[in-house]
C-alpha positions, 0 to 999 in steps of 0.5 A: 904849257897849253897853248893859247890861241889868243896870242898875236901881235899887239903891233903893226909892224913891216915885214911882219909874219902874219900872213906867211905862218902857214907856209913858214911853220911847215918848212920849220924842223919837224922835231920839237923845238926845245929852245927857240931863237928869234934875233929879229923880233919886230912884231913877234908873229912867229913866236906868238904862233908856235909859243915855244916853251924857251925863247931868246928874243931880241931886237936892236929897237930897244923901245920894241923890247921895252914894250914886251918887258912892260907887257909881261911885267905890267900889263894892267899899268899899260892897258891903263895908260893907254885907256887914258890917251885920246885919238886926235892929231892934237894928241898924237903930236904931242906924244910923238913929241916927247922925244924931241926933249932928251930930258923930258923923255929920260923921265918917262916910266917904261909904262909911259914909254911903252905905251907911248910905243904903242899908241904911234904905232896904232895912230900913225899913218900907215903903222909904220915904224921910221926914226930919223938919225936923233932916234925920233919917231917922225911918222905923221898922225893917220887919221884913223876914225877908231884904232884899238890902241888899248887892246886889252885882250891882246895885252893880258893874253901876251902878258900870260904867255910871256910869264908861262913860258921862259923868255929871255928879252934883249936888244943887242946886235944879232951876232951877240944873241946867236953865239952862246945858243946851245946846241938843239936850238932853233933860229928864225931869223927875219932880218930887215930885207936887203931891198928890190929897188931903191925905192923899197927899202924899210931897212931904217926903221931904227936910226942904226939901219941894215946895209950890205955889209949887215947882210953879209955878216948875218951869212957869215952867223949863218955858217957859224950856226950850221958848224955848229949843228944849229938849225935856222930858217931865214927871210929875205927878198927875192934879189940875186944878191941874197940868192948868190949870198946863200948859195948851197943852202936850201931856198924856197920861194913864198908868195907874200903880199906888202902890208905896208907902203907909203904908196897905197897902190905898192901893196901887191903881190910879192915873192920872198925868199926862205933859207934853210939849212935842212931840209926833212931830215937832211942837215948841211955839213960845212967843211 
């Protein structure tokens, strides 16, 4: 499968990847990845950078994955939808109501569902994601003068790789998707971050938000992982609690910069953390 150069994010998403490939891909196993695993997929940055050939993605936002099912399934019905909307707030607020009426929403197509997806997520302030606890989209209209919410380009380059390669869509818990892996595979895992501070939390994207006792099962996946000779590579914040949850595996700091925050002078420089359990050639071995 040749690789397409033309791949990226067709979203806008927090705590996506874009801006830390370079420094994510080369601490990524040197040996050929035979089957990848992403459990967190959110804007999909690293998948689209190394195009693996077989890739189980998932992610508890089940309207994100329907819009990946509908880009590799009906991209020229998407991109049409999407041509027909307009960039107003008269607009956008009517859209973003749909689903305040669970009937008039249940009828939607997945086309019309994705790209109502899309078109918030390019329209709305600050392209930020953020349900309340009904499972509503409740972001207000940006104001931006010209976003490319259509992006046809984007959406056709998608829809070929999805279809070159194997890619397996689903939207379940993160456990669920790591414990029939087989062995070979390769895990990135980019869990919402267990946040800074009180005030930096974008766990509760989704009405079913991320919390402590989240973050500690995803460790206890991590463990499950290395016993059974499975290699993955983890994101999180820069927090005493995630480095004394990880101790006697491999951290490594990244510079990073916020590309989303409701306070436009909160987007500076930032330190994340990269946990791996190899390093080179070596492989940590639990007891």
């Amino acid at each position: 499968m040749m690789y397409n150069k033309n791949v990226s994010p067709v979203l806008k998403w927090a705590g996506g990847k874009t801006q830390l490939l370079g420094q994510l891909t080369s601490l990524m196993p040197t040996e050929e990845i035979i089957t990848y695993c992403e459990p967190f997929l959110g804007g999909g940055a690293m998948l689209f950078s190394i195009q693996p050939g077989v890739a189980y993605v998932n992610d508890i936002n089940v309207g994100l994955m329907n819009v990946y099912n509908v880009i590799k399934h009906f991209p020229e019905a998407l991109i049409a939808e999407l041509s027909s909307y307009e960039n107003t707030a008269e607009f956008y607020y009517k859209i973003r109501g749909l689903d305040r009426n669970a009937e008039r929403f249940a009828v939607l197509t997945a086309v019309e569902q994705a790209a109502r997806f899309i078109y918030l997520n390019k329209t709305c302030f600050n392209g930020l994601y953020r349900e309340n606890r009904q499972g509503q989209f409740n972001v207000s209209y940006g104001k931006y003068k010209n976003p490319d919410f259509v992006n046809a380009e984007g959406i056709r380059a998608v829809s070929q790789y999805f279809n070159a390669a194997n890619i397996y869509f689903t939207s379940m818990d993160f456990s669920e998707v790591l414990k029939t892996l087989p062995s070979g595979s390769f895990v990135y895992l980019d869990p919402p971050y267990y946040p800074v501070s009180e005030t930096a939390n974008f766990t509760g994207y989704t009405r079913y938000g991320f919390t402590k006792d989240d973050h500690i099962r995803l460790k206890q996946c991590c463990d499950e992982l290395t016993a059974r000779g499975i290699k993955f590579m983890l994101s999180n914040s820069n927090t005493d609690f995630i480095r004394q949850l990880y101790t006697g595996y491999f951290i490594t700091e990244v510079s990073a910069r916020r590309a989303i925050n409701c306070n436009g002078n909160g987007r500076g420089g930032v330190t994340e953390l990269v946990i791996r359990n190899y390093c080179m050639n070596y492989f940590i071995k639990q007891n």
